[in-house]
N, C-alpha and C positions, 0 to 999 in steps of 0.2 A: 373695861368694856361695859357698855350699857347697852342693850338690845332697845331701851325705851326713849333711851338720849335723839333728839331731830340732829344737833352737831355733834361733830369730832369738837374738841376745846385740851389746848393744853396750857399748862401754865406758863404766861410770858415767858419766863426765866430760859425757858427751852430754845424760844426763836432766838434771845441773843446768845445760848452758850452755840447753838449753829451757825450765827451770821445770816439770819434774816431780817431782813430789814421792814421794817413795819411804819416807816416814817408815811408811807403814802397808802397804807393799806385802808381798807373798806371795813368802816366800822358797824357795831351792830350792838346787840343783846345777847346774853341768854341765862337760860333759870332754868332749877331744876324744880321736881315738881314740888309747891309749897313755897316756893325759894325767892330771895329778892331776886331779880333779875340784875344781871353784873354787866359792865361792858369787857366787848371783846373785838379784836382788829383780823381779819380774815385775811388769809394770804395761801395762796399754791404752794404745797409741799409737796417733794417725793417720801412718800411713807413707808415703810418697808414693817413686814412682819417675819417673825423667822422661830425656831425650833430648835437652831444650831444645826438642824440635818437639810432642811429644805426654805426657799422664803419664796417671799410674795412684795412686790412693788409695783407702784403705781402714785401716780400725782393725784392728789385729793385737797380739796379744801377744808383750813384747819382755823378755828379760832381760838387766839390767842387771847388768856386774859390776865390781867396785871393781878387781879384777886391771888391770895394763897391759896394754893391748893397742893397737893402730896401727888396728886396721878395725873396722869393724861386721860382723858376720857375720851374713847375710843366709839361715836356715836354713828346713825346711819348715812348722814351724808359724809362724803369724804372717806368711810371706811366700811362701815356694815355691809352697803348697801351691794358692795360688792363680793360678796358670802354666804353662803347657807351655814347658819350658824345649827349647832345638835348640841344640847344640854345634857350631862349626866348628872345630873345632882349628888346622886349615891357615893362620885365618882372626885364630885370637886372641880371639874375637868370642864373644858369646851370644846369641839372640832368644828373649824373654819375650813369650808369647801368652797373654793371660788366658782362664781357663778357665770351665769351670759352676759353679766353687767360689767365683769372686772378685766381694766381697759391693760392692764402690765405684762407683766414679765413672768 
């Protein structure tokens, strides 16, 4: 998760181990801050967050990009945007509160 990130972005790898198909998807940019800018192919996902006790779903737009990367980056369009996120630092920790924006389940 990045509170600072504009997209959600995960690594290609992800849409083909799902079976998304990216052959026609809408291409684009993005960078982190400092960062060269990479490309990335945006496509409609259903997202899902979960705890193992309770979850949260909903369709977001996610870009995908061929670069290596280790994470999914969890940014405000397509995922934040629909959360009140609460910081514990002390804690290590995050609590995500869905907000008036999150369109799921």
């Amino acid at each position: 998760m990045d509170s600072h990130a504009d997209d959600t972005v995960f690594p290609e790898r992800y849409a083909v181990l799902t079976g998304i198909d990216l052959s026609n998807a809408p291409p684009g940019t993005a960078a982190g801050v400092g960062q060269i800018p990479v490309p990335v192919k945006y496509a409609q996902v259903t997202l899902r967050l979960t705890d193992s006790v309770e979850f949260r779903e909903w369709i977001g737009w996610v870009g995908f990009t061929p670069v290596l990367s280790t994470y999914a980056l969890l940014g405000f369009a397509g995922c934040l945007q629909f959360f009140t996120a609460t910081f514990y630092g002390d804690l290590e920790e995050v609590d995500l509160t869905v907000n008036r924006l999150y369109p799921g389940t």
